[in-house]
C-alpha positions as a Markdown table, in Angstrom:
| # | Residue | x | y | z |
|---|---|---|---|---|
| 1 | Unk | -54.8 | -8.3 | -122.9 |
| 2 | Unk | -52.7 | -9.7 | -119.5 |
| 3 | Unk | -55.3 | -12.8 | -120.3 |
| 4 | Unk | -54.8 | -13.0 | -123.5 |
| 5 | Unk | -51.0 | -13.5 | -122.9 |
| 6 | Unk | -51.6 | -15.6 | -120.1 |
| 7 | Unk | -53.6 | -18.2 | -122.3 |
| 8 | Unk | -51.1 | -18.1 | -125.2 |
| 9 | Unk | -48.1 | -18.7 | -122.8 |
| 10 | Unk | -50.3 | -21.6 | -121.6 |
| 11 | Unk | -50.6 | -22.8 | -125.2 |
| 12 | Unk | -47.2 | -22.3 | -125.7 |
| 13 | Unk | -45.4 | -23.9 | -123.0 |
| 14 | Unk | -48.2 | -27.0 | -123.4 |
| 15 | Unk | -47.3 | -27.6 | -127.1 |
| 16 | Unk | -42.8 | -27.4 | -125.9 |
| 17 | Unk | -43.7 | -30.0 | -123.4 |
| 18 | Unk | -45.8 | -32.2 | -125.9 |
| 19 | Unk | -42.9 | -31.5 | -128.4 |
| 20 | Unk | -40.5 | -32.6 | -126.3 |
| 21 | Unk | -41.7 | -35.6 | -124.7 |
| 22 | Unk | -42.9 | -36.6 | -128.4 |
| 23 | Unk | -39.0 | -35.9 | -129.4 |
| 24 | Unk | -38.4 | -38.0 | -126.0 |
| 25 | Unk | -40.5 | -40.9 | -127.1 |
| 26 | Unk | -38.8 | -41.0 | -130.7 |
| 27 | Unk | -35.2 | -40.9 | -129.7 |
| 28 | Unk | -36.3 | -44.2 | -127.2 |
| 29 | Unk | -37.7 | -45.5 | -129.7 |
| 30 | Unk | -34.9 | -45.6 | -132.1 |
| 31 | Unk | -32.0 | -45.5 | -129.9 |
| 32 | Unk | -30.8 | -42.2 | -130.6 |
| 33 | Unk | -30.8 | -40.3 | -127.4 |
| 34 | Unk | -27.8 | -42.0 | -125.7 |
| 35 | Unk | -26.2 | -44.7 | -128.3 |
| 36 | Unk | -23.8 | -43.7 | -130.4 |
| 37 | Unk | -23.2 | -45.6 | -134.2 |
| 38 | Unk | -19.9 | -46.8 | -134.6 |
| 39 | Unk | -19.8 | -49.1 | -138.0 |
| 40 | Unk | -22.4 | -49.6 | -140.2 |
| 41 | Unk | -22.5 | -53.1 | -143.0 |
| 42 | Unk | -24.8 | -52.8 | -145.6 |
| 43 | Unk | -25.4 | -55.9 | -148.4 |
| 44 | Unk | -27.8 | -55.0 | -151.2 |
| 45 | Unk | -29.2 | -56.0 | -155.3 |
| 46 | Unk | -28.2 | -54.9 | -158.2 |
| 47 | Unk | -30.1 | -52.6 | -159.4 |
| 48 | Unk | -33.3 | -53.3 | -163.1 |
| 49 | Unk | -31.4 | -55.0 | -165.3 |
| 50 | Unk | -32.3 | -56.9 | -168.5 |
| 51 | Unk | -32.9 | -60.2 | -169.2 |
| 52 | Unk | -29.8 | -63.0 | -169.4 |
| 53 | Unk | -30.8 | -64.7 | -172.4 |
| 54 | Unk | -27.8 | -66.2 | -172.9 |
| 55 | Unk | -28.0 | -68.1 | -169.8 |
| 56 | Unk | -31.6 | -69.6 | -170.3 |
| 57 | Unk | -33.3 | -66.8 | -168.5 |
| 58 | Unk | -36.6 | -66.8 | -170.6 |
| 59 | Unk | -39.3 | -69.5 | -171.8 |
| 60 | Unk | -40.2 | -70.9 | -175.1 |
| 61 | Unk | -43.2 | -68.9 | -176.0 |
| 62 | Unk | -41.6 | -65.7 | -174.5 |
| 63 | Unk | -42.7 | -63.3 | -177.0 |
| 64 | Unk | -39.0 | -60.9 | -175.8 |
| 65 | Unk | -37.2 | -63.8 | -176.1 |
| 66 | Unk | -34.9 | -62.2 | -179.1 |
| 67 | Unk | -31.6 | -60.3 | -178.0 |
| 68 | Unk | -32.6 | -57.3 | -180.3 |
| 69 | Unk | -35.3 | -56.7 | -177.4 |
| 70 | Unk | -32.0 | -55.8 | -175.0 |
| 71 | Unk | -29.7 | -53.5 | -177.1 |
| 72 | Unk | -27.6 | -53.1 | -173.7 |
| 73 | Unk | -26.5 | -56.4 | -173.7 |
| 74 | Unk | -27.8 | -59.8 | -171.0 |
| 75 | Unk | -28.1 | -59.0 | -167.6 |
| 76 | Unk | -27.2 | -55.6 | -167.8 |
| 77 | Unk | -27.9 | -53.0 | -165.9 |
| 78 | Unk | -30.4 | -50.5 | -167.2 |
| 79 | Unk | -30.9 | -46.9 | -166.9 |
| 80 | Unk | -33.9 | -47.3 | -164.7 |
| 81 | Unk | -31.6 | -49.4 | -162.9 |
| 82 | Unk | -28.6 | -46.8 | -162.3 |
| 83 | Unk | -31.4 | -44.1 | -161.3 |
| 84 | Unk | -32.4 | -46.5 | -158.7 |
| 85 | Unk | -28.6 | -47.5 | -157.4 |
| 86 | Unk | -27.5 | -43.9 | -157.2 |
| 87 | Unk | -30.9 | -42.6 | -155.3 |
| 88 | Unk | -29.8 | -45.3 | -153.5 |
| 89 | Unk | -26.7 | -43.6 | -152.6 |
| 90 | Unk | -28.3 | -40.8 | -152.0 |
| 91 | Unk | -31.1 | -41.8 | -149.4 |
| 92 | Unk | -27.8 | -43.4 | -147.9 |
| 93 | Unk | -25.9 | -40.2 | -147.3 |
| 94 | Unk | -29.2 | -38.4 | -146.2 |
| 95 | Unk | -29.7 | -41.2 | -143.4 |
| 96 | Unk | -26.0 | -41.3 | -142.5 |
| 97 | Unk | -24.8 | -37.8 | -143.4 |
| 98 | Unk | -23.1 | -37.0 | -139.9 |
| 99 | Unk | -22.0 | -40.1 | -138.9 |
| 100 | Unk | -20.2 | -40.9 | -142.6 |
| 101 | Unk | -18.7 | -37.4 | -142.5 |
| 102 | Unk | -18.4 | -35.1 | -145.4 |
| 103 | Unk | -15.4 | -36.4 | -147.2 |
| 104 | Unk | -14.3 | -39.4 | -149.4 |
| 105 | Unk | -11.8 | -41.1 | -146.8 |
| 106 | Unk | -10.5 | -44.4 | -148.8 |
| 107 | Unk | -9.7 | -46.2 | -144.7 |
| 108 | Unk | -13.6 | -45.2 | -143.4 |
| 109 | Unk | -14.9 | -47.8 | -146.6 |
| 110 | Unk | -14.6 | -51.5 | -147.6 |
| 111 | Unk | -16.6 | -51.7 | -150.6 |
| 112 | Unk | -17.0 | -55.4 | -152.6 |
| 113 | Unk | -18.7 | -56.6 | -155.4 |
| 114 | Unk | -19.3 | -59.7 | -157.4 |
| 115 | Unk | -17.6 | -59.9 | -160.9 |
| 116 | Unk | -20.6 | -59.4 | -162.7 |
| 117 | Unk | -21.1 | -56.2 | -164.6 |
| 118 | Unk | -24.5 | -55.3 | -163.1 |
| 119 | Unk | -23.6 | -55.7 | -159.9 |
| 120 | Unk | -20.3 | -53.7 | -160.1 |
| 121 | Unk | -22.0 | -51.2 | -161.8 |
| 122 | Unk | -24.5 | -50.7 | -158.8 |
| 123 | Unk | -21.8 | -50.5 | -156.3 |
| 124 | Unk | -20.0 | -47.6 | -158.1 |
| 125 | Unk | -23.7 | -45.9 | -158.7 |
| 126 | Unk | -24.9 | -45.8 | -154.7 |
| 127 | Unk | -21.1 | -44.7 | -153.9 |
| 128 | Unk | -21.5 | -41.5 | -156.5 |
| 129 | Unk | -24.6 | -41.1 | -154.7 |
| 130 | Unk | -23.1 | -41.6 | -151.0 |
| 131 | Unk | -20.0 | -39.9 | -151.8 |
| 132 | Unk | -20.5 | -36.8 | -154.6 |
| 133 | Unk | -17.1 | -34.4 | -153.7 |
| 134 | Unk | -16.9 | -31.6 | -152.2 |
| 135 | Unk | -14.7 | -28.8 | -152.5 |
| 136 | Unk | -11.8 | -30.2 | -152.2 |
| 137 | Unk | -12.0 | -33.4 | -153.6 |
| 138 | Unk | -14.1 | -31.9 | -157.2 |
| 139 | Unk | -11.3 | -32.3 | -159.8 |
| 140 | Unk | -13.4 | -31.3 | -162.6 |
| 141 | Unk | -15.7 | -28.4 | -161.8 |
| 142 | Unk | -19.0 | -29.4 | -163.5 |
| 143 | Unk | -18.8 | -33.3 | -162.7 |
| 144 | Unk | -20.2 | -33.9 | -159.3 |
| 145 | Unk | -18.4 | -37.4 | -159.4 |
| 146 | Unk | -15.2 | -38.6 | -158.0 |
| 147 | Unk | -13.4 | -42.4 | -158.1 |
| 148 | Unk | -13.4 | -45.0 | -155.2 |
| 149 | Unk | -11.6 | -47.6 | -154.7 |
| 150 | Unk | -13.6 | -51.3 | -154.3 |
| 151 | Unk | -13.1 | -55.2 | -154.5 |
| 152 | Unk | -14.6 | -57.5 | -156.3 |
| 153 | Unk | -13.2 | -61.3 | -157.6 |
| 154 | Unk | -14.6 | -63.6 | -160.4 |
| 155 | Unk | -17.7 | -65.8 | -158.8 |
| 156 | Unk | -15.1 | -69.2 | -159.1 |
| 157 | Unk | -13.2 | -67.6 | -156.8 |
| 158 | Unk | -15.0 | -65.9 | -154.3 |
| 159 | Unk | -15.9 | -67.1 | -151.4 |
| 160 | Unk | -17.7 | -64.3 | -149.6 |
| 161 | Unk | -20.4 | -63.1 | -152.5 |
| 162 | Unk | -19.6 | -65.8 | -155.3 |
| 163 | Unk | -21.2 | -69.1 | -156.5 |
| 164 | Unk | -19.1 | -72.0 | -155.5 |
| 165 | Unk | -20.7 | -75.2 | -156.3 |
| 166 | Unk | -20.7 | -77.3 | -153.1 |
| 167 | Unk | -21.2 | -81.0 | -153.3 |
| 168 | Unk | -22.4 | -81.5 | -149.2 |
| 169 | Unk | -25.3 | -78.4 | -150.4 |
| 170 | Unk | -26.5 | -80.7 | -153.1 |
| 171 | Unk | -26.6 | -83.7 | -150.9 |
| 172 | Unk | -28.7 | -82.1 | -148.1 |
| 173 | Unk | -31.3 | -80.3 | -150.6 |
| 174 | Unk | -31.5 | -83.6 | -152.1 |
| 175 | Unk | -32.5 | -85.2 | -149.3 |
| 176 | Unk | -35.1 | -82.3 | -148.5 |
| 177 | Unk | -36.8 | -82.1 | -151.6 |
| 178 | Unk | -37.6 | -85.7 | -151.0 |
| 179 | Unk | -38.8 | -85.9 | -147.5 |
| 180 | Unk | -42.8 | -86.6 | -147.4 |
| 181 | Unk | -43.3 | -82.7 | -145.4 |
| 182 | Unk | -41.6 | -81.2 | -148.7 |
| 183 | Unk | -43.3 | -83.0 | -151.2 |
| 184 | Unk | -46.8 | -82.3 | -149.8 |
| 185 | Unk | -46.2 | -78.4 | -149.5 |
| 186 | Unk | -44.9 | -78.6 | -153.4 |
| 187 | Unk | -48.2 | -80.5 | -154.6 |
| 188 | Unk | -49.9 | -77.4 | -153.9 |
| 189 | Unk | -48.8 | -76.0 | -157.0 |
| 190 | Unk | -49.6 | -78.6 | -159.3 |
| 191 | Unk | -52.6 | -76.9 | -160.7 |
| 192 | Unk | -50.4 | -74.0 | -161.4 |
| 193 | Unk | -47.8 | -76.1 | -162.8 |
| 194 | Unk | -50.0 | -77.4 | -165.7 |
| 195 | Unk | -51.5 | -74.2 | -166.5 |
| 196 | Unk | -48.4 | -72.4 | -167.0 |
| 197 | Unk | -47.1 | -75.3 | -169.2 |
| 198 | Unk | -49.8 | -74.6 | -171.7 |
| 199 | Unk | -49.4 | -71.2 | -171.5 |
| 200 | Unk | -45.2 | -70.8 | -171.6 |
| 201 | Unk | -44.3 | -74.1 | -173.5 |
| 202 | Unk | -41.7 | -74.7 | -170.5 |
| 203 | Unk | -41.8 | -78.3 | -169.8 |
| 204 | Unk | -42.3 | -78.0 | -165.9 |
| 205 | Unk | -41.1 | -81.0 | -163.9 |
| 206 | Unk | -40.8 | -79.2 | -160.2 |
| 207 | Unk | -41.0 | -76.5 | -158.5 |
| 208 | Unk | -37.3 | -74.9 | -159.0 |
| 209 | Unk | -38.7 | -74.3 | -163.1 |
| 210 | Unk | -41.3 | -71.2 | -161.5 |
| 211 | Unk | -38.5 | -69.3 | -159.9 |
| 212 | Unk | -37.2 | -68.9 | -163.8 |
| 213 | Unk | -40.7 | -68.0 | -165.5 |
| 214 | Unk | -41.3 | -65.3 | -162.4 |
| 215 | Unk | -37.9 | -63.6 | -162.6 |
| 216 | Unk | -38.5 | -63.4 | -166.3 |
| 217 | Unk | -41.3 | -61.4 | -165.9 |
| 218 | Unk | -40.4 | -59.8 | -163.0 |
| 219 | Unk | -37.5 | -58.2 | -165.4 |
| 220 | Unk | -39.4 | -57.8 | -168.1 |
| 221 | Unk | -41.9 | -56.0 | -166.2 |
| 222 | Unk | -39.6 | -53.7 | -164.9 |
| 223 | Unk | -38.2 | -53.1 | -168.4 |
| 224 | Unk | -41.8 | -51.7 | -169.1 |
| 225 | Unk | -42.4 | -54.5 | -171.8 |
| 226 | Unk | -45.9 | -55.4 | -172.2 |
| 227 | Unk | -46.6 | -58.5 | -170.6 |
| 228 | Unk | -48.7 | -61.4 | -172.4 |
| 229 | Unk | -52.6 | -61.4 | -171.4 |
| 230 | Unk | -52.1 | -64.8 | -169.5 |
| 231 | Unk | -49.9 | -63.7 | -167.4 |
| 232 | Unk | -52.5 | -60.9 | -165.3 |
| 233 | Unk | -53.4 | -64.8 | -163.7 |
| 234 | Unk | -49.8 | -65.3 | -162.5 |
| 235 | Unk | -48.2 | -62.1 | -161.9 |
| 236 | Unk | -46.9 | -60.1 | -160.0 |
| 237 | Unk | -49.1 | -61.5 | -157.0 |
| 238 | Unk | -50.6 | -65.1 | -157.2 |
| 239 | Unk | -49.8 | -68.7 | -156.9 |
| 240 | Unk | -46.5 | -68.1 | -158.9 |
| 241 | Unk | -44.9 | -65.9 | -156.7 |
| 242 | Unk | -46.0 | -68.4 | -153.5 |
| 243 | Unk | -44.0 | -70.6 | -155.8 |
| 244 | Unk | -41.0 | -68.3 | -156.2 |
| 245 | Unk | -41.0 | -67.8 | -152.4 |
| 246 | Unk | -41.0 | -71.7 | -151.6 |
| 247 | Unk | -38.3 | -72.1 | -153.7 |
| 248 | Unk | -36.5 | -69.5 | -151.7 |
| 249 | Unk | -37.4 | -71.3 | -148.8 |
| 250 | Unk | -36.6 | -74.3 | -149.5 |
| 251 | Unk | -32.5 | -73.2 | -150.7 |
| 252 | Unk | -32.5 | -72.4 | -146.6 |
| 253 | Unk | -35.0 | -74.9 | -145.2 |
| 254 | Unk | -33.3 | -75.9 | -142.3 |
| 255 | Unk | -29.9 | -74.4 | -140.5 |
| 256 | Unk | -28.1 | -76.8 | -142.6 |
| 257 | Unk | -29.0 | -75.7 | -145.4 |
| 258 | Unk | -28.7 | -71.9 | -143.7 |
| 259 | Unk | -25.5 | -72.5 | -142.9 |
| 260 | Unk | -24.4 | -73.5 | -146.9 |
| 261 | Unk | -26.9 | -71.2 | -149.2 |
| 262 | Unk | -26.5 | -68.7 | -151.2 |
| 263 | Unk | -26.2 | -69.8 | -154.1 |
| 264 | Unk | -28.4 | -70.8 | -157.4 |
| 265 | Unk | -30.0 | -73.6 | -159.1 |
| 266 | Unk | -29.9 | -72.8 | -163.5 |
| 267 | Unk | -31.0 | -73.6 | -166.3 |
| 268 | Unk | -28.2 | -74.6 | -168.3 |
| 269 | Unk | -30.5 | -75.8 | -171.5 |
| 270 | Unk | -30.6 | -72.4 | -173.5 |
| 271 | Unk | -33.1 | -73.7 | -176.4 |
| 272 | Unk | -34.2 | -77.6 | -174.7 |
| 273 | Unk | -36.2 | -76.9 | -171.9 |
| 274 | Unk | -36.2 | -80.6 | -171.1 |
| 275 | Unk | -34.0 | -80.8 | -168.3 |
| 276 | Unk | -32.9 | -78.4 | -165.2 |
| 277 | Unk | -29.4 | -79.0 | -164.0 |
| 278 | Unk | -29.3 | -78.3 | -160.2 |
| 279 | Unk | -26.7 | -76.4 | -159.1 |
| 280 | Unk | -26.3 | -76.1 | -155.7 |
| 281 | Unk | -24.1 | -73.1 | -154.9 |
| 282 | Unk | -22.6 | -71.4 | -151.7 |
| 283 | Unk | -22.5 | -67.4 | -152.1 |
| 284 | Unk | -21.1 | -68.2 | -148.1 |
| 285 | Unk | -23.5 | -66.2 | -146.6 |
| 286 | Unk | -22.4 | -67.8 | -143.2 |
| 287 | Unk | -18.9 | -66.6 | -144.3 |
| 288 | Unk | -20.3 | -62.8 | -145.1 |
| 289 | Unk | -22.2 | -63.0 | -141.7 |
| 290 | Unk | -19.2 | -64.3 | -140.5 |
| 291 | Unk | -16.6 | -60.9 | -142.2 |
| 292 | Unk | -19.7 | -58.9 | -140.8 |
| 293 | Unk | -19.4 | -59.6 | -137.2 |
| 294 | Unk | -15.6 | -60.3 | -137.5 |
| 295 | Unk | -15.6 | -56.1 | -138.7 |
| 296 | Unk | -18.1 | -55.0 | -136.4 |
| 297 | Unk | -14.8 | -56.5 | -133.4 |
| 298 | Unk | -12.4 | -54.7 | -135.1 |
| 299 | Unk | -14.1 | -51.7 | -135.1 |
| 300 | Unk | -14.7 | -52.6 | -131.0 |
| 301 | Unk | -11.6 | -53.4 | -130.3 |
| 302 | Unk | -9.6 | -50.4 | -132.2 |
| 303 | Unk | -8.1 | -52.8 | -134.9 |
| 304 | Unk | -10.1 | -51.6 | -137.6 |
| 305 | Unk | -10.7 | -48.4 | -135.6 |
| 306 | Unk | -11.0 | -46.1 | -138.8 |
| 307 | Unk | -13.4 | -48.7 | -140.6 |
| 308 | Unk | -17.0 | -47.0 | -140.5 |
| 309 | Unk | -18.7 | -48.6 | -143.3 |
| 310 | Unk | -18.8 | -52.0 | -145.4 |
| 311 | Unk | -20.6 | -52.0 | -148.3 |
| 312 | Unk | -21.5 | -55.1 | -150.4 |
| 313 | Unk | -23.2 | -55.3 | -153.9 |
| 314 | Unk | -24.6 | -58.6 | -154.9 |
| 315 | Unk | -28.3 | -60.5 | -155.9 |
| 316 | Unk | -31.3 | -61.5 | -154.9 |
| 317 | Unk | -29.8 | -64.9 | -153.5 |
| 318 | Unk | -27.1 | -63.2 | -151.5 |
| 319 | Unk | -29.9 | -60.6 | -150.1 |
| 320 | Unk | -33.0 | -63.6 | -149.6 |
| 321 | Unk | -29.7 | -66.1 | -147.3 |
| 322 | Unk | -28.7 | -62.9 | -145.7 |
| 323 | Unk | -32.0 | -62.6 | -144.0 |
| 324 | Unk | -32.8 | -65.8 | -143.6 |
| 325 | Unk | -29.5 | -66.2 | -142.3 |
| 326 | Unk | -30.3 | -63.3 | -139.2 |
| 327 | Unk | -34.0 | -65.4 | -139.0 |
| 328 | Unk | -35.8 | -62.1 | -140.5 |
| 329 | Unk | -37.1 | -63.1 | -144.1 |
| 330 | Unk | -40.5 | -62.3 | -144.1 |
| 331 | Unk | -41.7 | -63.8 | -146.9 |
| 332 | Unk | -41.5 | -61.2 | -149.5 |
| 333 | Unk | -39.9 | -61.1 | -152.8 |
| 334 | Unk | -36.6 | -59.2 | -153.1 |
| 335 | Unk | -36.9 | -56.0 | -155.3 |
| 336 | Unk | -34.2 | -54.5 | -157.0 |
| 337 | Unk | -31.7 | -52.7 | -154.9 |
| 338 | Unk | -33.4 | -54.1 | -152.3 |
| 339 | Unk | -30.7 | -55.0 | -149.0 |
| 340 | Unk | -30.2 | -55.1 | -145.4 |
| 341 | Unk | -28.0 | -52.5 | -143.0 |
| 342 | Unk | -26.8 | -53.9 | -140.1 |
| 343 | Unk | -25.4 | -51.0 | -137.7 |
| 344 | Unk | -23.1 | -51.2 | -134.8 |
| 345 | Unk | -24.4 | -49.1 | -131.7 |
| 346 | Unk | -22.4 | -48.2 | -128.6 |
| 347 | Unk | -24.0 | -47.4 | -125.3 |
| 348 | Unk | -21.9 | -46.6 | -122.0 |
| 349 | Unk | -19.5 | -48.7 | -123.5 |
| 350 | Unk | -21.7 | -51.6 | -124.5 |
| 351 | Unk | -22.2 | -52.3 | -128.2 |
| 352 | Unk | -25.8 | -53.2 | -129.4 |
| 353 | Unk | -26.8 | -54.2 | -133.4 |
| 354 | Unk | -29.8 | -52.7 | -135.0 |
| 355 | Unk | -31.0 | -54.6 | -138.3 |
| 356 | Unk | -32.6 | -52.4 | -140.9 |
| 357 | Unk | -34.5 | -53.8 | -144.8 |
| 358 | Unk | -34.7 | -51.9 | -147.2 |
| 359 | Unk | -37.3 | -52.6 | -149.1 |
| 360 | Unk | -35.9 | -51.0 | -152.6 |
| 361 | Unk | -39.1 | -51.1 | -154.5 |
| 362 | Unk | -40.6 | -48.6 | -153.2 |
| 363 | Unk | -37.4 | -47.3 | -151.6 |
| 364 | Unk | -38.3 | -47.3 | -148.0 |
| 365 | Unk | -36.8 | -48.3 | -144.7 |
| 366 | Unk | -38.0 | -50.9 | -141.9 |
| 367 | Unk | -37.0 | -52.0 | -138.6 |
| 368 | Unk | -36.6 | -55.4 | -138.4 |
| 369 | Unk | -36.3 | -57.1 | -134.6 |
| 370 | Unk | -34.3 | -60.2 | -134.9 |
| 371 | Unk | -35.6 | -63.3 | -133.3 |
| 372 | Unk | -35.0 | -63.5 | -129.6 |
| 373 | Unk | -33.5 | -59.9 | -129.4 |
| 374 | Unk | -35.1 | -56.2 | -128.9 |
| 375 | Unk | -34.5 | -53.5 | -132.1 |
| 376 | Unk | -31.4 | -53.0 | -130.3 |
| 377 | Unk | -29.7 | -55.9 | -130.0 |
| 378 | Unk | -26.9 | -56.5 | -126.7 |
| 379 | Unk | -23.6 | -57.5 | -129.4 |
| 380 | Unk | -23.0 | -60.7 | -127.6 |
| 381 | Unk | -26.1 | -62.1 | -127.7 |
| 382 | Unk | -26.8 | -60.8 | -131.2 |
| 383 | Unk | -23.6 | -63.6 | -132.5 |
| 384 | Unk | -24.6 | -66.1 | -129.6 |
| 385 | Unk | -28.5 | -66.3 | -131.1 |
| 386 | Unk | -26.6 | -66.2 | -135.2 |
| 387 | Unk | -23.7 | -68.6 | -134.3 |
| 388 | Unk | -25.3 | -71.7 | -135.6 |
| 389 | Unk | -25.2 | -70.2 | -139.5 |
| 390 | Unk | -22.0 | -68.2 | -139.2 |
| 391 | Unk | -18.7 | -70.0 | -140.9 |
| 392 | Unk | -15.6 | -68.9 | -139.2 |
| 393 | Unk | -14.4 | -68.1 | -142.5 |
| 394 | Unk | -13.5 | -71.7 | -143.9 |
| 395 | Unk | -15.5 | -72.6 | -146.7 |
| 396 | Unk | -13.3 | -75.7 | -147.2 |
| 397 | Unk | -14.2 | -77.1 | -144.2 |
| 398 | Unk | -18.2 | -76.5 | -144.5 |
| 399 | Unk | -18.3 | -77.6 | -148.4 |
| 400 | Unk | -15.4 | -79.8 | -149.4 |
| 401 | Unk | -14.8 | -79.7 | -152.8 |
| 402 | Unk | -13.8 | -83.0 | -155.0 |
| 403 | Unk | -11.2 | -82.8 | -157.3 |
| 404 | Unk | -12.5 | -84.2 | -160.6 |
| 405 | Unk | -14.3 | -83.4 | -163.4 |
| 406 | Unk | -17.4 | -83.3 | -162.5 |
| 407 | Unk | -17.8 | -80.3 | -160.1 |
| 408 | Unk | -18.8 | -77.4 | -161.8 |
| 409 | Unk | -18.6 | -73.9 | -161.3 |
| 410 | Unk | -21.6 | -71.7 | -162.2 |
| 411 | Unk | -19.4 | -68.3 | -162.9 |
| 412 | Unk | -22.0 | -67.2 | -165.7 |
| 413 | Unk | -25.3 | -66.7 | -163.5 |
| 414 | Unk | -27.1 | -65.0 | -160.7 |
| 415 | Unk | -30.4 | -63.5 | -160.7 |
């Protein structure tokens, strides 16, 4: 029996060590055993939503392409969509539980949103999630739901999340689209191009016309609508979603072009497929970034020292310059709800940034390392490496706006 006890001691006292230096290895890992998380930004999409017919979001042989096929409305959110926002919320609060604390505190939060419906929508969905009351703040006993207060301005107007059209954006994409590197990587998709002519009836001059046809499907897919048999050839994985990511690479082909996306190309021909109007938009990504790190000072410095969380709803645009903006976009296509966390560490008085995707469909978490930087990223050299695509918060100056009649501003779309 004294052996017997002797072994399991042994065993026991082996599998605490293991335990421990496993619970060691983790904390190293991710930072945990001596930093401490001081602020936290997050940016993410909308959630499923339906498709914004009245804003040339379909094709001409689009068999959906009737409004009674969306009782809810264009580009609304759907109920899929609000389940996904508010387990949003919820995976939030689970992740960030202590840190966030248990109560509602208007100071701790600057939430925005863009003016559109959907994406408003989201933003109050993930903060029912993130912040359902407790005791004190339920003030109706069955309704685990309480108000909070956010921002949002009409997209003419706003120049963090919004679509401004900017002339020098246009100029400069211009200029890419025609360069000899450009044209050669776009000829690639010619073979697609005539195939899905025959098969959409969408006159297809380049490759800004396949970003339309795959977020139409993408939508409708997610809307559970049966998709034509053709389409098995196209989507979700194939040559038109390598399209769909060129295009997104090409909005933010060089740090120029960093620097001023953001923003949209659409189709402003509802019925006449004949002719794509280019709009070349700045949702001032490089001004976000630029809020972003301006926050993540405050919160250093003990301006903003009871800020612990920004929180921005937006669209796939905002989330695709975002990461191409921190030199992380890998390539993929963004999912609804899909987003980035940025989080502000401190460490014996040093401050280090840890970049986090989440993926939204399926609703999982990644570290991302950005380029030139470990996980956890020394602050100063995290704005020194992202300094050439951050704005100082002066839109004017990076996209100067003509006064005349012929700049536009797109304040009816974003996918």
């Amino acid at each position: 029996m004294a052996k017997l006890y002797r072994y399991l001691s042994v065993v026991l006292l082996s599998c605490s060590a293991m335990s421990s230096e496993l619970a060691a290895h983790y904390s190293k890992q991710h930072g945990r055993d001596t930093t401490k998380l001081r602020f936290i930004s997050m940016l993410f999409r909308h959630g499923d939503r339906t498709l914004d017919l009245v804003h040339g979001e379909t094709y001409p042989n689009d068999p959906y392409k009737d409004l009674e096929n969306y009782p809810t409305g264009d580009g609304q959110l759907t109920n899929a969509g609000k389940k996904r926002s508010y387990e949003l919320g919820k995976i939030l609060r689970r992740r960030y539980n202590d840190f966030l604390g248990d109560y509602y505190y208007q100071p701790n939060i600057y939430a925005r949103s863009t003016g559109f419906a959907r994406a408003k929508m989201t933003l109050q969905l993930i903060m029912a999630g993130l912040y359902p009351p407790k005791l004190v703040q339920r003030w109706m006993p069955n309704l685990s739901w309480q108000p909070v207060d956010f921002e949002f301005l009409p997209a003419n107007g706003d120049g963090l999340l919004g679509s401004l059209v900017c002339p020098t954006y246009q100029e400069k994409l211009t200029e890419i689209r025609k360069t000899p590197e450009v044209i050669e990587q776009a000829a690639q998709f010619d073979d697609v191009k005539e195939r899905l002519i025959k098969y959409t009836g969408f006159n297809i001059t380049n490759v800004l016309h396949f970003f339309t046809i795959y977020h139409t499907l993408y939508t409708q897919h997610y809307l559970n609508l049966s998709l034509p048999e053709w389409t098995q050839n196209f989507f979700p994985n194939g040559s038109l979603l390598d399209a769909t990511i060129f295009v997104y690479n090409l909005l933010s082909y060089n740090e120029e072009l960093t620097k001023l996306n953001g923003g949209k190309f659409r189709n402003q021909q509802h019925t006449n497929f004949t002719k794509l109007y280019l709009f070349c938009l700045i949702a001032s990504i490089s001004v976000l970034l630029y809020k972003i790190i301006q926050d993540m000072n405050g919160v250093i410095n003990g301006t903003l020292a009871e800020r612990k969380l920004d929180l921005f709803a937006a669209h796939d645009i905002n989330v695709i310059a975002l990461l191409q903006a921190l030199g992380i976009y890998d390539n993929t296509f963004p999912h609804f709800s899909s987003g980035i966390i940025i989080e502000l560490h401190e460490k014996n008085k040093k401050y280090f940034v840890r970049v986090l995707h989440h993926l939204g469909i399926p609703a999982e978490m990644k570290e991302v390392k950005i380029p030139g930087c470990d996980v956890l990223c020394p602050y100063e050299q995290f704005v020194k490496l992202r300094s050439s695509v951050t704005a100082e918060g002066q839109i004017d100056k990076l996209c100067p706006l003509e006064s005349n009649n012929n700049i536009i501003l797109d304040v009816n779309y974003l996918l």
